[in-house]
C-alpha positions in Angstrom: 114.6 62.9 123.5 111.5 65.3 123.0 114.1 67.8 121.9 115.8 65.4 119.4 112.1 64.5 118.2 111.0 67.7 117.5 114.3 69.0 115.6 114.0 65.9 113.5 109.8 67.2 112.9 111.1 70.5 112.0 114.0 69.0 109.5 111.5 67.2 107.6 108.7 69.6 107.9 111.9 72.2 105.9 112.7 69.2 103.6 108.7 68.2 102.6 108.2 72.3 102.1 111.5 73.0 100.0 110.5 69.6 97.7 106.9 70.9 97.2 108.5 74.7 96.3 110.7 72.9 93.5 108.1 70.7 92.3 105.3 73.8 91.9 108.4 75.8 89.9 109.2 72.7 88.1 105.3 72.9 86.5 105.5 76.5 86.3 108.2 76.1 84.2 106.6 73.7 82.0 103.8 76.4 81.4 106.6 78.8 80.2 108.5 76.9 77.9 105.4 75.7 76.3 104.5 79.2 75.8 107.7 80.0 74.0 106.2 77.0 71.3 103.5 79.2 70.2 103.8 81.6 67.3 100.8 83.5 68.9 98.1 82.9 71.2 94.4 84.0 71.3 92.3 84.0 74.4 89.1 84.5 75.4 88.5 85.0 79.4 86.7 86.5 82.5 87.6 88.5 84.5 86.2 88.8 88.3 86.9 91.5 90.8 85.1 91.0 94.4 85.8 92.7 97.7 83.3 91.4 100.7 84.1 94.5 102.9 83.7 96.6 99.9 80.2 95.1 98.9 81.6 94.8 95.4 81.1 91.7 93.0 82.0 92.6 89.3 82.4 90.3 86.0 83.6 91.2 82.9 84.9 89.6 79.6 87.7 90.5 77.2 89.7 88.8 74.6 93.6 89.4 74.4 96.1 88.1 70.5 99.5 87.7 72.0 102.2 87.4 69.3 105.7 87.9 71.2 105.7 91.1 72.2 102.7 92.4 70.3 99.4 92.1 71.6 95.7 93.6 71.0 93.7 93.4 74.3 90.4 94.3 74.3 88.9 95.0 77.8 86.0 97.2 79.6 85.2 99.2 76.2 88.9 99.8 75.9 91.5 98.3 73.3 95.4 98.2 74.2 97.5 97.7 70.8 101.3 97.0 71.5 103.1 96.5 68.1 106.4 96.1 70.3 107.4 99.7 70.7 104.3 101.7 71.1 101.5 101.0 73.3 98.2 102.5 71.8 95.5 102.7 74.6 92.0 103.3 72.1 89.0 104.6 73.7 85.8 104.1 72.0 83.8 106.2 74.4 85.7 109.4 74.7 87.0 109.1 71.4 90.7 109.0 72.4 93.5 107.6 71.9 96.9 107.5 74.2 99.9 106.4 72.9 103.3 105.6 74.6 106.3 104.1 74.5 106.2 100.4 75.8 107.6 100.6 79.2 105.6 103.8 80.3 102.5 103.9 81.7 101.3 100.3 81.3 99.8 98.6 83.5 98.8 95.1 82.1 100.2 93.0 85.1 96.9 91.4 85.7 95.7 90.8 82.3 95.9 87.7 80.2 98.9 89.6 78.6 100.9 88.7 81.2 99.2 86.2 83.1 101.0 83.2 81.3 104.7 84.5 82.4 104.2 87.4 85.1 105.1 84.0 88.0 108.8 83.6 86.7 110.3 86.0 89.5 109.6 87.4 92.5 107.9 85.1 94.3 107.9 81.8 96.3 106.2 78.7 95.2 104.4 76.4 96.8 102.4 73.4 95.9 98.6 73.4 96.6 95.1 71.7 95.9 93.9 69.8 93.1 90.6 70.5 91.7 88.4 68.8 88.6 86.7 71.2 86.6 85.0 70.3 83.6 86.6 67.4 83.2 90.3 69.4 83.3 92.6 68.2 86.4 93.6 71.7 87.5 96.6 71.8 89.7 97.5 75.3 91.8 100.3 76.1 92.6 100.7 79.2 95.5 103.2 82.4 94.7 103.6 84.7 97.6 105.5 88.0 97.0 109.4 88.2 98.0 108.5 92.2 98.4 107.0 93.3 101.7 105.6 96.1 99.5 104.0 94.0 96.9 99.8 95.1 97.6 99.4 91.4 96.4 99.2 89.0 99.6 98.8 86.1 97.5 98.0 84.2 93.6 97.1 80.6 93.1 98.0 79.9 89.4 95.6 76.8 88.6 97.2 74.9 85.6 95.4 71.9 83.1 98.0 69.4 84.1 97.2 67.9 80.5 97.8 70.3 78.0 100.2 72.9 81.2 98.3 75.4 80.3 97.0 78.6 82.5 93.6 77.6 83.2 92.7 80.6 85.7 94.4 82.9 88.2 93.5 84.1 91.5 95.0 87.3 93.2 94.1 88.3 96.2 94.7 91.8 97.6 96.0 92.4 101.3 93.4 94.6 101.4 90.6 92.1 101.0 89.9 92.1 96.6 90.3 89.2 94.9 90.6 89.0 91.3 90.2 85.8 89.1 91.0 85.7 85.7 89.7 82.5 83.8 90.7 81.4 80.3 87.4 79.9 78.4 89.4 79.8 75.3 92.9 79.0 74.3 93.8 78.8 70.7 97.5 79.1 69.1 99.9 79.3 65.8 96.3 80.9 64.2 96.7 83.0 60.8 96.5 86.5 61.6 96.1 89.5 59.3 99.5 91.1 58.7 98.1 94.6 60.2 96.9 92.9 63.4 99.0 94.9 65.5 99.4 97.9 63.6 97.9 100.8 64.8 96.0 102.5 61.4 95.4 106.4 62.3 92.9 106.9 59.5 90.6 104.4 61.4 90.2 107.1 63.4 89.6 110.1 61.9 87.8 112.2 64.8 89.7 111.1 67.9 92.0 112.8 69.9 95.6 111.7 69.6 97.3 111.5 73.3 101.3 111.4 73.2 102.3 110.2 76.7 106.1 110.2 75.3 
């Protein structure tokens, strides 16, 4: 009888966790598809790296303009310009300017560029807490890796049930970092200049061009 109870435990226990992984992809997916609405997105956000072990606690702001698959990023003194085929990385402080093809040497995985559709593969989902901030019901939802060689060991993607948008992102490392990214401002379908993503040389005059290609 113990035997029987305890296979029927582990049944339901399977049933409750595969239910919770379908409803937290289900919500994901809401996030996505109301993503695709937007002719283009502007956010303002922080960005928080910390590591106990490490003694290191760091906060920075940046602002990212998402239009398909052009963006303008501006992060740590640095500003990433993708007009869909190049990727123009524009230093301000060395006074260079790398420039690539999109695909090559970009590394954007944890920025607001992709943090509102980086969760649609490789990963499983589970359902997690409920929190109220600000006034916003913000409802996580746990991705683990599929790949045993994914450095991530975790992300909670916390979403304004409301409006299913990204409110905030947490990564942590397996190595003890965690990194939070947190959206203070979400604005869409905004009138942008028609150069907004094209990269203007003569802005430039005195900086060293850097082709990656």
């Amino acid at each position: 009888m113990k035997k029987i109870i305890g296979l029927i435990l582990i049944v339901l226990s399977i049933s409750v966790q595969a239910q919770d992984a379908a409803k937290a992809k289900a919500l994901l997916d809401k996030v996505s598809a109301k993503v695709k609405t937007y002719k283009n997105i502007q956010i303002e956000f922080k960005y928080t790296l910390q590591n106990l072990k490490e003694n290191i606690n760091q906060e920075n702001k940046g602002n990212v303009t998402l239009s398909g698959n052009q963006y303008v990023l501006n992060f740590l003194g640095v500003t990433k310009m993708c007009d869909g085929k190049k990727l123009y990385t524009i230093s301000a402080e060395d006074e260079e300017i790398s420039i690539s093809s999109v695909g090559k040497n970009e590394e954007d995985t944890d920025t607001p560029a992709k943090m509102l559709t980086f969760f649609n593969k490789g990963f499983k989902y589970a359902w997690d807490i409920t929190q109220n901030v600000k006034g916003k019901k913000i409802q996580y939802v746990k991705l683990t890796p599929i790949s045993s060689k994914d450095e991530r060991k975790e992300i909670l993607v916390g979403i304004d049930t409301k409006t299913n948008q990204v409110y905030n992102t947490i990564t942590v490392g397996k190595k003890g970092t965690k990194v939070t990214l947190t959206v203070n401002s979400f604005k869409t379908n905004l009138t942008l200049p028609k150069n907004q993503f094209t990269f203007v040389k003569s802005k430039y005059p005195n900086y060293y061009i850097n082709n990656l290609d």
